[in-house]
GUPARO-872944 format. One line per field, with one value per residue (C-alpha): residue number from 0; residue in three letters; x, y, z. Coordinates in Angstrom, 2 decimals, padded with zeros to 5 digits, m for minus. Each point is the difference from the previous one (the first is absolute). Example, Ala and Ser with C-alpha at 12.3 -4.5 7.8 and 13.67 -1.06 7.14 Angstrom:
# GUPARO-872944
k c(0/1)
r c(ALA/SER)
u c(012.30/001.37)
v c(m004.50/003.44)
w c(007.80/m000.66)
//
This chain:
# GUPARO-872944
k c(0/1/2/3/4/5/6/7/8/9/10/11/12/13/14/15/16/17/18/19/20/21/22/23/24/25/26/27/28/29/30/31/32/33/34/35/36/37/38/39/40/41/42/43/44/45/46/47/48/49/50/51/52/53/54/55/56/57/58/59/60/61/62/63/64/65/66/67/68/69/70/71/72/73/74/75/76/77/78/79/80/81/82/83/84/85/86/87/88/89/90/91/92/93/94/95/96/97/98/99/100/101/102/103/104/105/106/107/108/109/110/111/112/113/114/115/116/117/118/119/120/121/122/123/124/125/126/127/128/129/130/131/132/133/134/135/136/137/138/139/140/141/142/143/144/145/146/147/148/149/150/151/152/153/154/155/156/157/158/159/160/161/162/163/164/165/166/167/168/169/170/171/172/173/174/175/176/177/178/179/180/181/182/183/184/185/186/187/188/189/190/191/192/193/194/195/196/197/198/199/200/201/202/203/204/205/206/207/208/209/210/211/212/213/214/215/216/217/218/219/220/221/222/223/224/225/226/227/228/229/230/231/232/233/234/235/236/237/238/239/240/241/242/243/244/245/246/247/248/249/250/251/252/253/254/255/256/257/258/259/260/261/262/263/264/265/266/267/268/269/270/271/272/273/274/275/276/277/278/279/280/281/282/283/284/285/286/287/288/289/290/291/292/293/294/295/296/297/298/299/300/301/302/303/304/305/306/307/308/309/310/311/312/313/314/315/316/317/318/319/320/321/322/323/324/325/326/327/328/329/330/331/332/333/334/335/336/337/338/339/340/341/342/343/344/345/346/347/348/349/350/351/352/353/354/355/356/357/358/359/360/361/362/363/364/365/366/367/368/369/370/371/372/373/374/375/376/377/378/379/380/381/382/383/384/385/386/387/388/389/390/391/392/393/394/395/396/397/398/399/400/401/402/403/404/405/406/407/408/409/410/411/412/413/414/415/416/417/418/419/420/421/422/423/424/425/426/427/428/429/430/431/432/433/434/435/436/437/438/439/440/441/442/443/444/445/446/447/448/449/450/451/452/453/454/455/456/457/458/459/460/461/462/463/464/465/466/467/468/469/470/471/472/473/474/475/476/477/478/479/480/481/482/483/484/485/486/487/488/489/490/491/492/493/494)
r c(UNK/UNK/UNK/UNK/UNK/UNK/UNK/UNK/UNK/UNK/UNK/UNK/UNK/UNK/UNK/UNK/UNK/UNK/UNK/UNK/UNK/UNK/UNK/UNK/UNK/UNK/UNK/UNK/UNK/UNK/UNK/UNK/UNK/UNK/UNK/UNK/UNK/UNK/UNK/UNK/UNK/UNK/UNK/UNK/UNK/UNK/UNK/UNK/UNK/UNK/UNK/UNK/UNK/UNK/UNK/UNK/UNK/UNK/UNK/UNK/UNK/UNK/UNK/UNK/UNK/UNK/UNK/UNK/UNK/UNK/UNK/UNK/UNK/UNK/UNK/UNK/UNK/UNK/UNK/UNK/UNK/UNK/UNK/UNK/UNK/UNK/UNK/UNK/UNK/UNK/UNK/UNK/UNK/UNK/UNK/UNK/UNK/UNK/UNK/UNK/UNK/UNK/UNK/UNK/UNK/UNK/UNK/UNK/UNK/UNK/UNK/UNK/UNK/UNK/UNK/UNK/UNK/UNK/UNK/UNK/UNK/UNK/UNK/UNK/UNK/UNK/UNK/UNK/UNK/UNK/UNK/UNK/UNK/UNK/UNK/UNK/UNK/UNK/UNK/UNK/UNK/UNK/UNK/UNK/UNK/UNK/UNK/UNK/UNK/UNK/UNK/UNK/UNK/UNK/UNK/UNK/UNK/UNK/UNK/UNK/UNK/UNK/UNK/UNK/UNK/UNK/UNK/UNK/UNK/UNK/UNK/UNK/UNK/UNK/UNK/UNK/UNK/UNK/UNK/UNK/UNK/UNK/UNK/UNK/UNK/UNK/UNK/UNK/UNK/UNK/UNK/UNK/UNK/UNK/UNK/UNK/UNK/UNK/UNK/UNK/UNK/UNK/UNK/UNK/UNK/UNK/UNK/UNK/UNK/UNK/UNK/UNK/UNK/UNK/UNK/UNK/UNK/UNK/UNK/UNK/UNK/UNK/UNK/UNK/UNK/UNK/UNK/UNK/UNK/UNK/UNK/UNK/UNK/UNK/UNK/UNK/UNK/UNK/UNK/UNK/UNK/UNK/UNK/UNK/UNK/UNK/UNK/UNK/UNK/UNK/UNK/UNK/UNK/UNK/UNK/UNK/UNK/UNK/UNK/UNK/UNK/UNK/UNK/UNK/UNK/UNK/UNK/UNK/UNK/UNK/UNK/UNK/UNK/UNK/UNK/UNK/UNK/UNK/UNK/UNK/UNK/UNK/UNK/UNK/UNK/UNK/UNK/UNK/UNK/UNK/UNK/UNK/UNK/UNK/UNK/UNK/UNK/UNK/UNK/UNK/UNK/UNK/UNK/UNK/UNK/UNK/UNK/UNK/UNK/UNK/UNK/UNK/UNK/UNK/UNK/UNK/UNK/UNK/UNK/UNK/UNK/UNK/UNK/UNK/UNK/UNK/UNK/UNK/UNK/UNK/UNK/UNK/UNK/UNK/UNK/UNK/UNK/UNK/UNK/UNK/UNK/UNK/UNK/UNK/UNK/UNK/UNK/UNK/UNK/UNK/UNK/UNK/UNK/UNK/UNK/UNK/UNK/UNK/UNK/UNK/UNK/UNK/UNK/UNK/UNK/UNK/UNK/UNK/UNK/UNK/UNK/UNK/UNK/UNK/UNK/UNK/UNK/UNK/UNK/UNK/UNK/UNK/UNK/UNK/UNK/UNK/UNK/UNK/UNK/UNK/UNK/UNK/UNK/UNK/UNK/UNK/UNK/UNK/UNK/UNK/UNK/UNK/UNK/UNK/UNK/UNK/UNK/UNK/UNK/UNK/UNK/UNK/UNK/UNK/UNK/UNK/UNK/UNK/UNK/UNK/UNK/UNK/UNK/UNK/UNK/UNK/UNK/UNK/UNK/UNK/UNK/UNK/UNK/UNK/UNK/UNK/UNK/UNK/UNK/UNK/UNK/UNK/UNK/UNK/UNK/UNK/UNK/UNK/UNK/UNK/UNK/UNK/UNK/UNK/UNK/UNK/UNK/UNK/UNK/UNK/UNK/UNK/UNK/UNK/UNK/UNK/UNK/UNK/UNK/UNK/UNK/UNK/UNK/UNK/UNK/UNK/UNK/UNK/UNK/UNK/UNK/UNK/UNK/UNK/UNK/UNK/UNK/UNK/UNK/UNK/UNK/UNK/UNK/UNK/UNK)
u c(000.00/001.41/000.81/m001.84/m003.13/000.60/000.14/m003.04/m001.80/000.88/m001.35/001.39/003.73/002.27/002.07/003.28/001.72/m000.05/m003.72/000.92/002.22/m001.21/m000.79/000.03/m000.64/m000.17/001.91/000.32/003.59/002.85/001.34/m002.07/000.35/m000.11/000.85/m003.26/m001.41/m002.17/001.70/m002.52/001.75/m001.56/000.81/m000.08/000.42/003.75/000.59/m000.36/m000.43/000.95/003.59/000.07/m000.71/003.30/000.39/m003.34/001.18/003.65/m001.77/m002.00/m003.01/m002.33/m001.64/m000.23/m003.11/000.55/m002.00/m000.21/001.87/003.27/003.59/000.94/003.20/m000.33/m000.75/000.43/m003.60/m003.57/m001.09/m003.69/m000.55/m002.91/m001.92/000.15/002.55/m002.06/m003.12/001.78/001.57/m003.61/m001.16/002.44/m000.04/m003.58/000.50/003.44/m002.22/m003.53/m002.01/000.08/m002.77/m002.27/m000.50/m000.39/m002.82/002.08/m000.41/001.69/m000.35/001.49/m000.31/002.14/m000.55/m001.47/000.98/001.91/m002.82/m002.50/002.04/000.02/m003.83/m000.56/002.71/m002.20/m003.68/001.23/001.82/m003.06/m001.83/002.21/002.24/003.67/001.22/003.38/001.15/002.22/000.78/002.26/000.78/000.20/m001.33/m001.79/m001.33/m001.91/001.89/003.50/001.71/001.86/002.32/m001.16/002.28/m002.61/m004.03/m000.17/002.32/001.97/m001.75/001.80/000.23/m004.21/m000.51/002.28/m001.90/m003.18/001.64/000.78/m003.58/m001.64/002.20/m000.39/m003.83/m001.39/m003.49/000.45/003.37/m000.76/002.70/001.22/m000.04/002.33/m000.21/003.68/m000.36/m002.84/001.86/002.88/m001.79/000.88/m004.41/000.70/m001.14/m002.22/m003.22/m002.40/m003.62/m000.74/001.74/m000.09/000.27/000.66/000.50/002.44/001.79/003.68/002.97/002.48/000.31/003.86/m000.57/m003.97/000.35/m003.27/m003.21/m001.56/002.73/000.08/m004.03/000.53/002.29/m002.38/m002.67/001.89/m001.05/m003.36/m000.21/001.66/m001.93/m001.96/m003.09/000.11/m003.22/001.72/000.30/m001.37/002.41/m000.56/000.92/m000.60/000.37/000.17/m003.16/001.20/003.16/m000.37/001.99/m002.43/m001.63/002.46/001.26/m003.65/m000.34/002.96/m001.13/m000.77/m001.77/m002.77/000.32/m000.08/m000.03/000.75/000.06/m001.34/m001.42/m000.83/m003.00/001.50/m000.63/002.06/m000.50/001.44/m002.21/m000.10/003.34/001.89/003.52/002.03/003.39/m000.70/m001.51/m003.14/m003.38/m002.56/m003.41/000.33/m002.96/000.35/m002.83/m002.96/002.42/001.75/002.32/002.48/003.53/002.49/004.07/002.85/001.96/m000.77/m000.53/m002.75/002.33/m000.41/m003.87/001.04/002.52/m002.70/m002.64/002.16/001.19/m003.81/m000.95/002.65/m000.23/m003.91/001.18/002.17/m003.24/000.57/m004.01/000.45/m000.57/002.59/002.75/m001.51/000.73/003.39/000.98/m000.88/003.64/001.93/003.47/001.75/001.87/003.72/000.92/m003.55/m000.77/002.18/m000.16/003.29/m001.40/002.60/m002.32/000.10/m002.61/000.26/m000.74/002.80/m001.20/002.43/m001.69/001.08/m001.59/002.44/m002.40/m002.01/m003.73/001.74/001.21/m003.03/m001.95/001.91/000.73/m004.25/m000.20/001.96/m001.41/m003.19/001.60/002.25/m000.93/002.56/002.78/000.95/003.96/000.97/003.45/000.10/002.27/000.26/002.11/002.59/000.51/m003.66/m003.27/001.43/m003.23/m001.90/002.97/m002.12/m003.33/001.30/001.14/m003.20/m002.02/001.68/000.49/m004.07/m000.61/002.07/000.70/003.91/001.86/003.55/001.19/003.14/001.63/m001.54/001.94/001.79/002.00/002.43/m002.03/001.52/m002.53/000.71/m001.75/m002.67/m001.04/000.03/m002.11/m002.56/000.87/m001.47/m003.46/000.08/000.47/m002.84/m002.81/001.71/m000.95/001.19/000.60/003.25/001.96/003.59/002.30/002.43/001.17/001.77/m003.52/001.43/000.22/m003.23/m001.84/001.67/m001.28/m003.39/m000.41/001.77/m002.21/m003.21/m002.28/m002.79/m003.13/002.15/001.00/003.10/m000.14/003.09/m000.97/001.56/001.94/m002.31/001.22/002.96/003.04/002.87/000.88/001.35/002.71/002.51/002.56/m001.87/m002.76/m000.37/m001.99/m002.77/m003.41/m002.08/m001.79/003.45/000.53/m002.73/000.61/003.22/m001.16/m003.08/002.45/002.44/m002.87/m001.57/003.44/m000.33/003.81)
v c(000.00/003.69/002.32/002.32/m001.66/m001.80/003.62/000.95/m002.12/002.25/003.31/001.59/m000.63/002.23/m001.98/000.42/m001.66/m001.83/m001.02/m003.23/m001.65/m003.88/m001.13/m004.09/m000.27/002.24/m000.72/002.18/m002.49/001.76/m003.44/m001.67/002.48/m001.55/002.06/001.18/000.40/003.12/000.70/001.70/001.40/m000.66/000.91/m003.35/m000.19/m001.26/001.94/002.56/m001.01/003.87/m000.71/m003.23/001.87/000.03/m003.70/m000.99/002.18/m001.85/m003.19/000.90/001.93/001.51/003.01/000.85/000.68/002.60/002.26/003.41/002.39/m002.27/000.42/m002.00/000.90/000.39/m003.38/m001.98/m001.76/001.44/001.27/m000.10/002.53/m001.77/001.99/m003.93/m002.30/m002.78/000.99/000.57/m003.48/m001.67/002.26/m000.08/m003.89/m000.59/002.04/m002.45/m002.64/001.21/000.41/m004.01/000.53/001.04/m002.89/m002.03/000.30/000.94/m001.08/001.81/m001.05/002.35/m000.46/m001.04/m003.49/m002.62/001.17/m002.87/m002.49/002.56/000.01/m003.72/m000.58/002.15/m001.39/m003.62/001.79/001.52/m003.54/m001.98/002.56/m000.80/003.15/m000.25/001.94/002.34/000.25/002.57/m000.18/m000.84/m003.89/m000.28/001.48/m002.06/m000.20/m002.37/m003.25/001.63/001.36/002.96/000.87/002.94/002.79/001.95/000.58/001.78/000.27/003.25/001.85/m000.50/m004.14/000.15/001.40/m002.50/m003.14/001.57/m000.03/m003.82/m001.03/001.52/m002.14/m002.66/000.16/001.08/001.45/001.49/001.20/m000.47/001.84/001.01/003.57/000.99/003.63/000.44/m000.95/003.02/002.61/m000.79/m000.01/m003.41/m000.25/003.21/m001.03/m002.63/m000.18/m001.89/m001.16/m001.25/001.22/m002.54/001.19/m002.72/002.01/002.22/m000.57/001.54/m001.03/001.77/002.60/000.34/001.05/002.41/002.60/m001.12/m002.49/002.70/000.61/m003.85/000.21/002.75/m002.10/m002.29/001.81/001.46/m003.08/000.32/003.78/m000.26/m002.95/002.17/m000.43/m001.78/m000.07/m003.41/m001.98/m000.34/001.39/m000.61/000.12/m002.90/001.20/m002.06/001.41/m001.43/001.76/003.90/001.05/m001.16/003.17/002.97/m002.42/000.50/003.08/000.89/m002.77/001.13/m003.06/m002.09/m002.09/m002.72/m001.62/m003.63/m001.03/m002.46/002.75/003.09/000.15/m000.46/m001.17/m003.18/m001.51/m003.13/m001.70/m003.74/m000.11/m003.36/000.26/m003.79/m001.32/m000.94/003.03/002.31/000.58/003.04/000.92/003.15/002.84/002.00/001.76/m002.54/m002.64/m002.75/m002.09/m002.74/000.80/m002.52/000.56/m002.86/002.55/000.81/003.56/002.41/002.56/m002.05/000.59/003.76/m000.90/m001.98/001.99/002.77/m002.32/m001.12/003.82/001.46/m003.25/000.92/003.63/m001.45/m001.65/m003.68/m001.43/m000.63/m003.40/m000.43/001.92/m002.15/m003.25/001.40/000.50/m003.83/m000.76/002.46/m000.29/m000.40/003.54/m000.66/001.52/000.12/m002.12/m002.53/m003.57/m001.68/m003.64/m003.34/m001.70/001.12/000.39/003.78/002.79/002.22/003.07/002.44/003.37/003.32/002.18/002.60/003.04/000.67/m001.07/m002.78/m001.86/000.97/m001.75/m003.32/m000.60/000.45/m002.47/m002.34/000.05/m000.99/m002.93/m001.53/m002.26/000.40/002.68/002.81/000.54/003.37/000.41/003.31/003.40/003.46/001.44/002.03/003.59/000.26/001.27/m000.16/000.75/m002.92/m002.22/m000.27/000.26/m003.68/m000.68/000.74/m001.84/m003.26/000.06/000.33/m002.49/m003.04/m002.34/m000.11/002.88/m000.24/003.48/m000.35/001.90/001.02/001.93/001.90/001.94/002.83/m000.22/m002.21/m003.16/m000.33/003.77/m000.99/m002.73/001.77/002.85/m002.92/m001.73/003.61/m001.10/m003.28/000.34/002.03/m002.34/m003.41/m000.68/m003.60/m001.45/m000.87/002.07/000.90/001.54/m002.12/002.70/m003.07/m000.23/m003.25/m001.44/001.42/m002.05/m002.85/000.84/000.65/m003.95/m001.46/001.13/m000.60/m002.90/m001.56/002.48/002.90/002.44/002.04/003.15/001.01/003.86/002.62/m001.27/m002.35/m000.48/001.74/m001.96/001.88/002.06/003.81/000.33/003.19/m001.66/m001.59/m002.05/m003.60/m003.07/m000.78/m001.33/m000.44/m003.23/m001.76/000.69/m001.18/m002.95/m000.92/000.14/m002.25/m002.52/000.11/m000.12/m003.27/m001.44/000.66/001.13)
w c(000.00/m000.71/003.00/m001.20/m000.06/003.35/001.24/m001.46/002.56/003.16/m000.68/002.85/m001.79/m001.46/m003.02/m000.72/m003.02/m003.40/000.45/m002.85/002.41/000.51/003.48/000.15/003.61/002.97/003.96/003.04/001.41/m001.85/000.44/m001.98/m003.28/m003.43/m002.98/m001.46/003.79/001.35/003.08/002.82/003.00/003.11/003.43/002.31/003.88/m000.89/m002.80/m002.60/m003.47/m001.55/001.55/m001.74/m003.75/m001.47/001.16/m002.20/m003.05/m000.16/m000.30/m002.80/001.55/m003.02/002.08/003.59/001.91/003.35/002.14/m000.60/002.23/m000.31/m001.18/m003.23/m001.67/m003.92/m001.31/m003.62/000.42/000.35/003.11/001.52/003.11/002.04/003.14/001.92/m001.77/002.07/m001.24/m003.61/000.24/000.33/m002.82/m002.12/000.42/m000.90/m003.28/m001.03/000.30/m001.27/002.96/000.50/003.49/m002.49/m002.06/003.38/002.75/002.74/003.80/002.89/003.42/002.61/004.02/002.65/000.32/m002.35/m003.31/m000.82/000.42/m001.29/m003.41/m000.21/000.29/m002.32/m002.43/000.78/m000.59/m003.30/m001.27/001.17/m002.41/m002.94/m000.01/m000.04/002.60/000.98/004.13/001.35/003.65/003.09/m000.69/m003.55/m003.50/m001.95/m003.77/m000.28/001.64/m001.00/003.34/m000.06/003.34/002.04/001.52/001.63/000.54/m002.97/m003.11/m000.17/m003.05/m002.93/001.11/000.89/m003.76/m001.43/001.87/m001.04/m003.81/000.52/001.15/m003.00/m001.66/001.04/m000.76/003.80/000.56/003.73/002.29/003.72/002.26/003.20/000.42/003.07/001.66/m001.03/m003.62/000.35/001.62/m002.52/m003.08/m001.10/m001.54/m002.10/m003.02/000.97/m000.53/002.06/000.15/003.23/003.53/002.91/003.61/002.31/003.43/001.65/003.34/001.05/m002.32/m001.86/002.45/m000.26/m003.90/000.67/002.53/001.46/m000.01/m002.30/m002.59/m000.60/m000.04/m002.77/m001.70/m000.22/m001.31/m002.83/m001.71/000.14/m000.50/m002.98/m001.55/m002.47/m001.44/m004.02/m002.17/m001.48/003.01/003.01/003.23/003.77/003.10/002.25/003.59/003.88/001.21/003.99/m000.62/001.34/m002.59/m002.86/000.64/m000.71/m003.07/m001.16/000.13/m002.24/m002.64/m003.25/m000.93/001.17/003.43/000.50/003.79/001.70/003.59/002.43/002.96/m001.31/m003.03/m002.96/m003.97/000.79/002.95/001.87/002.09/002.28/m000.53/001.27/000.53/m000.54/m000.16/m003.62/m001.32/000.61/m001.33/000.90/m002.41/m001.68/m000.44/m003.37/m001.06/001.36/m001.28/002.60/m000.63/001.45/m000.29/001.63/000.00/m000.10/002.05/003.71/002.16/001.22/m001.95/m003.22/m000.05/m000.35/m002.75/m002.16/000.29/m001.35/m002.72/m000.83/000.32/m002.61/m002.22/m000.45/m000.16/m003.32/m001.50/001.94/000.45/004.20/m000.67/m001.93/001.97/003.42/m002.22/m000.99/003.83/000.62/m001.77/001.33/000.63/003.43/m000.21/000.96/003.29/001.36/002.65/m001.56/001.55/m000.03/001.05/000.32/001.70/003.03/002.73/000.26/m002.56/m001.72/m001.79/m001.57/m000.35/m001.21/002.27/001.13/001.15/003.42/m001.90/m002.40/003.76/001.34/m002.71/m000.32/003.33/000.70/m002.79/001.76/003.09/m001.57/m001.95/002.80/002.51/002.88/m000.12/m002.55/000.14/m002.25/m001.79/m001.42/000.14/m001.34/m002.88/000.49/m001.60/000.25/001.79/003.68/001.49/m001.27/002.15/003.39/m001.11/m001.71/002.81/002.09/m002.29/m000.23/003.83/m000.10/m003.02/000.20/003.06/m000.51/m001.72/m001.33/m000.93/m002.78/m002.66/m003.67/m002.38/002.41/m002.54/001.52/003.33/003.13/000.04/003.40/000.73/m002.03/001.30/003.95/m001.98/m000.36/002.64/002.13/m001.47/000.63/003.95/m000.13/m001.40/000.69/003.83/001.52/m003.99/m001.13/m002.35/m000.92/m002.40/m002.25/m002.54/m002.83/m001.63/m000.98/003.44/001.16/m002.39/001.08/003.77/m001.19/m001.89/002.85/002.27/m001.67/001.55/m001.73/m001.21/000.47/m002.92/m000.97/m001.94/m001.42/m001.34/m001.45/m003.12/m001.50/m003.68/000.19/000.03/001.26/003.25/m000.68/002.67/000.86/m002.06/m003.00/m000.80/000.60/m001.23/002.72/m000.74/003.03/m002.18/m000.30/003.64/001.29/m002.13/001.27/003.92/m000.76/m001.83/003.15/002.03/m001.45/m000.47/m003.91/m000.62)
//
């Protein structure tokens, strides 16, 4: 594509340059130029792109994109000036690309907790319903059946557009994705167009990165206030009506609402609900309509998760009982509530929750599924939201009839100080129960299997699918599965 044209598409830009230069691909890592390349200057956390511009030029850089205001010294290539090089790098991305979200129907699902799982029902609905299907999100990206590694929530821009590219393709109808508060504030969906905006709920997280509960709320609404109204398809918003939060989100929607939920009125709502080991199943009330919907995967929190999958897939044109059928062979997500069974006597469950509500959740669910003790193995990332470190802490001493508090990405922090940061909650809810702190996460699973009795269950939570530990000098393999794994088979004499 010419410069000049790609330029064209921010009209905010000033242009400098031969417009007829040819732009074969477009990067914002100097160190991954390739001659031909559209190099868009972005200021990270880390680093500044603009200081990295004469880097990208020597190896073969076509034009530079940078934000107005800044220093560049006389260059041989093309130059766009951009008011937001993030914003600019979404933009400009879409354009390289042809505006790939728009020959998709396009499903975002924002919200603290249960995105994830929220973006995999709906992936089953809309497959159940014939459609091949596109997944962005935490564990994995997905066309179709083809896997695709994930480095964060959501794609940085120019890599979302170019995934989006790639599922048109490859012949898919629909793009379900994870849409995280920081892939908002940073602009990595400019350029993106979607249809339907999924609100799971909203609890404290990410408060090291937002400067409050509110900015993160905004953050999150900047999804839905920007999900315009299109004579050619239909748009909504499908909103948590028992989350609080629902509300202001509503009120800064510019298309219609639509709401889920099991207590407060709503258009889908969950009722008899019956909670198992194997699975779930609750009626639904749509519209005069009920229905039985029943789950292979387990949870209270999961009824909130499918009826927000059943609400947008009806949203997207699915006939309800259709998308119910399609939830009858969904997938067990990877990471959630994971059993890791050798036979034993006892349950194992692997879960990613790693946030004051997610614990809250899974270790309620647990309760309700276990027939003697609950033991909790869980910690608290380093380099993050200190505050949430006791309220943990407070809720597992509360929740679970053994706690062992251990170490979980601890990054630059000490894990030892961590852990005592949690360990201040736990001595406040915990009473006569037993509880300690191992900090080698390794060695506190161990504890947990070897001290499970018949009918009890460990949860291991935090990590879930991921399968490495980020320590102060580098990261490591660790997956809590193959852990877990290993104590069961020393355990039943297996190794």
């Amino acid at each position: 594509m010419k410069i000049g044209k790609l330029a064209a598409c921010l009209p905010e830009a000033v242009f400098e340059g031969d417009p007829e230069v040819d732009i074969t691909g477009i990067v914002y890592d100097s160190r991954q130029v390739k001659p031909g390349d559209l190099f868009v200057c972005i200021k990270g956390f880390r680093f500044d792109g603009h200081l990295f511009i004469a880097d990208a030029v020597e190896k073969g850089a076509a034009a530079v994109a940078v934000e107005e205001g800044r220093e560049v010294e006389s260059l041989s290539v093309p130059v766009i000036y951009v008011p937001d090089s993030r914003r600019a790098l979404g933009l400009l991305s879409a354009c390289f690309y042809d505006y790939p979200s728009r020959k998709l129907r396009l499903i975002g699902v924002t919200g603290t907790n249960g995105k994830t799982t929220t973006t995999y029902l709906i992936k089953s609905i809309l497959e159940g319903a014939g459609y091949k299907v596109g997944l962005i999100g935490t564990i994995q990206n997905l066309i179709g059946d083809q896997v695709i590694p994930a480095e964060r929530t959501t794609p940085e821009a120019s890599d979302l557009q170019a995934l989006f590219s790639q599922m048109v393709e490859d012949g898919c109808s629909f793009a379900v994705m994870e849409v995280s508060s920081h892939a908002l504030s940073l602009e990595r969906t400019a350029g993106s167009e979607f249809d339907i905006a999924v609100f799971t709920n909203l609890t404290q997280d990410h408060l090291d990165f937002h400067s409050s509960l509110q900015d993160y709320l905004d953050a999150k609404t900047k999804l839905f206030a920007e999900l315009a109204r299109d004579d050619g398809k239909t748009k909504a918003a499908v909103l948590n009506a028992d989350d609080e939060h629902s509300i202001y989100i509503a009120e800064r929607s510019k298309v219609p609402v639509i709401t889920y939920g099991i207590e407060a009125d709503a258009d889908y709502r969950a009722e008899e609900i019956d909670i198992q080991p194997e699975g779930l199943t609750y009626r639904i009330q749509h519209s005069g309509q009920v229905l039985q919907v029943r789950l292979p995967i387990t949870g209270y929190f999961n009824v909130y998760n499918s009826l927000a999958a059943l609400a947008a897939c009806r949203a997207a044109g699915i006939d309800l009982t259709a998308a119910a059928e399609g939830l009858r062979s969904a997938p067990l997500v990877p990471g959630r509530l994971e059993p890791v069974n050798l036979g034993q006597d006892f349950t194992v469950m692997v879960d990613y929750a790693h946030t004051p509500d997610g614990l809250e959740n899974v270790l309620k669910t647990v309760r309700g599924l276990t027939k003697s003790r609950s033991i909790v193995v869980f910690g608290c990332g380093g380099d993050r939201d200190k505050g949430k470190r006791a309220v943990m802490g407070e809720i597992a001493g509360r929740l679970a009839d053994v706690v062992i508090v251990t170490s979980d990405n601890p990054r630059s922090e000490s894990p030892e100080l961590i852990c005592e940061a949690i360990g201040v909650g736990v001595r406040r809810t915990i009473g006569g129960k037993p509880w300690e702190i191992i900090v080698d996460r390794r060695q506190a699973i161990r504890r947990a299997i070897m001290m499970a009795e018949t009918g009890d269950t460990v949860l291991i939570a935090g990590k879930g699918h991921e399968n490495y530990q980020i320590l102060k000098d580098g990261i490591i393999h660790f997956d809590d599965r193959e852990e877990a794994s290993r104590a069961l088979e020393e355990r039943l004499g297996q190794n």
